[in-house]
Residue, then its C-alpha position, 0 to 999 in steps of 0.5 A: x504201498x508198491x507201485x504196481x501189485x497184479x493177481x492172477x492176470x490173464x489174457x487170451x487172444x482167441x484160443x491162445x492164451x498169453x499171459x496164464x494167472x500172473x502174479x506181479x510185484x513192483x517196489x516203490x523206487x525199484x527199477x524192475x527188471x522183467x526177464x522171459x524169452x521171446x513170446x513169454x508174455x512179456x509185451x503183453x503185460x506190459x501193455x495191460x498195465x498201461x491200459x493199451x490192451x484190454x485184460x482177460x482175467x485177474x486185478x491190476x493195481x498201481x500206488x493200491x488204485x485200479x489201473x483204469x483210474x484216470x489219475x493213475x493212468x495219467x501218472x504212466x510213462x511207456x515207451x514200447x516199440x518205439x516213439x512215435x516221432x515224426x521223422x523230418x522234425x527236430x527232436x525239439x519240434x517232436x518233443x513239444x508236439x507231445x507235450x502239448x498232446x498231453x496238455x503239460x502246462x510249462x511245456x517249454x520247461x518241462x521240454x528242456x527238462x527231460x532232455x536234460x535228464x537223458x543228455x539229449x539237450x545238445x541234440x534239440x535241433x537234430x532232425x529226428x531222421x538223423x538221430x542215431x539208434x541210441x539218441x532214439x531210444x533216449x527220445x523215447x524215454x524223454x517222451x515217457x518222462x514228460x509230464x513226471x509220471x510216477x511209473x515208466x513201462x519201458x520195453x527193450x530200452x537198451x536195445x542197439x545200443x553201443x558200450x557209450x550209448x548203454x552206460x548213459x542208458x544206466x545213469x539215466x535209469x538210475x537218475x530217474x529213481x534216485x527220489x525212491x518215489x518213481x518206479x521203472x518196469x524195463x524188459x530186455x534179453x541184454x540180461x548183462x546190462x540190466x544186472x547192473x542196474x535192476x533192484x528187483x526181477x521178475x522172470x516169466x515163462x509161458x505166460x506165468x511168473x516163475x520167479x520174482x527175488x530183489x537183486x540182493x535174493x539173486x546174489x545170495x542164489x547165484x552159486x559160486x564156482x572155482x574155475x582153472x585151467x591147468x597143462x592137460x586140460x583133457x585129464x583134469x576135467x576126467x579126474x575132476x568129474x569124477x570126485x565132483x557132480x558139477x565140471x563144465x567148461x566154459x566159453x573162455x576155456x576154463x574148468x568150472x567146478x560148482x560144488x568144491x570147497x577151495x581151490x587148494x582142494x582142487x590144485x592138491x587133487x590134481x598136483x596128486x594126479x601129476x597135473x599142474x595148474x596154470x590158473x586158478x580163481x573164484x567167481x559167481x554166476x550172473x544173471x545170464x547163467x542164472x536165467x539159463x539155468x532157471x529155464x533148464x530147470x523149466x523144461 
């Protein structure tokens, strides 16, 4: 069974369609990275799996029941945009409004639970105005949390964040997913932070699911590259292009060479050609690249 199974969704605002017969799965326990552009549909779809808007077209599923179910649609936590908190309470006073929103019974233990779970309880007292954009997001997803649903929807979580602030952000996600029976949906254009956490992708473009793969798909279609630098950076790239199909620089001034067989291929080519290298590795693009190259390939 997987948490989430959707079939030719679509949604049409007037005579603008925004999300075109999109297909989507989600694993069981998977933290789902959905990946696209500004404008793709992203938000959108998160929004028709929560029931916040209404489809046009197509089937979702969540745990094999209709998403309009009210034991499933009890079973979601969101967070998109941002939490709705009141801005002169404490996070504390924020947090049990919700809970007794929801009718948690317990709801001063299930409060200090979720703010356990995302390292905010030292943080109850704080004002929510005071809190820091980092501190906020976390609110967020405690608020999400509330209750144990079996499904987060999380829309740009990571972003603002400082270097501290996005690490506690991948141990919380994690943490959330370790019983392998929670799922999480998380959006973000932060493709770096995300390849360290997600276990499954999804990458939409125009409103259509272009590609899905897990993350072990996406290491084996990563391709590998030798990159080198050398004493005439110039000549090494005109000599290099022309015995191989694929030689780019990179931000770091490296030479990437996408399709040779060793780097002591690459050293003898050009000691042969009076050059020397100064530097030489192998390495794999990321999920960045990966993504870059996909839409290359789109248009």
């Amino acid at each position: 069974m997987n948490a989430v199974e959707i079939r030719g969704l679509s949604k049409n605002f007037g005579s603008k369609q925004a999300v075109c017969g999109l297909d989507m799965t989600v694993p069981m326990g998977a933290i789902y990275g959905f990946i696209g552009e500004n404008g793709s549909g992203k938000s959108t779809t998160e929004k028709m799996i929560c029931g916040l808007i209404p489809t046009s077209g197509g089937t979702i599923k969540l745990y094999d029941r209709a998403y309009t179910d009210d034991e499933v649609r009890a079973s979601i936590g969101v967070l998109i945009e941002a939490p709705g908190c009141f801005p002169g309470l404490s996070v504390w006073d924020n947090m049990m409004l919700q809970a007794l929103n929801l009718s948690i019974p317990n709801a001063e233990q299930e409060v200090i639970r979720v703010l356990k779970l995302v390292r905010m309880e030292g943080a109850a007292s704080n004002k929510y105005k005071n809190c820091s954009l980092g501190m906020k997001q976390r609110i967020g997803i405690a608020m999400a949390l509330l209750g144990e649903p079996m499904l987060l929807v999380l829309d740009e979580p990571l972003n603002g964040l400082d270097a501290d602030g996005m690490r506690i952000m991948r141990e919380v996600l994690c943490d959330i997913v370790k019983d392998g029976k929670r799922s999480i949906i998380v959006s973000s254009h932060l493709l770096g932070e995300l390849e360290k956490v997600a276990t499954h992708y999804g990458i939409i473009r125009h409103g259509k699911m272009i590609r899905e793969m897990t993350a072990k798909e996406l290491d084996l279609s990563c391709r590998t590259y030798i990159a080198l630098t050398s004493n005439d950076m110039k000549r090494s790239r005109s000599l290099l292009e022309s015995r191989y199909s694929r030689v780019e620089k990179d931000e770091a001034g490296y030479l990437r060479v996408y399709d040779a067989t060793a780097p002591e291929e690459l050293v003898k080519y050009l000691y042969e050609n009076g050059i020397c290298v100064t530097e030489i590795m192998t390495d794999k693009i990321g999920l960045e690249e990966y993504y870059i190259d996909l839409m290359k390939e789109g248009k």
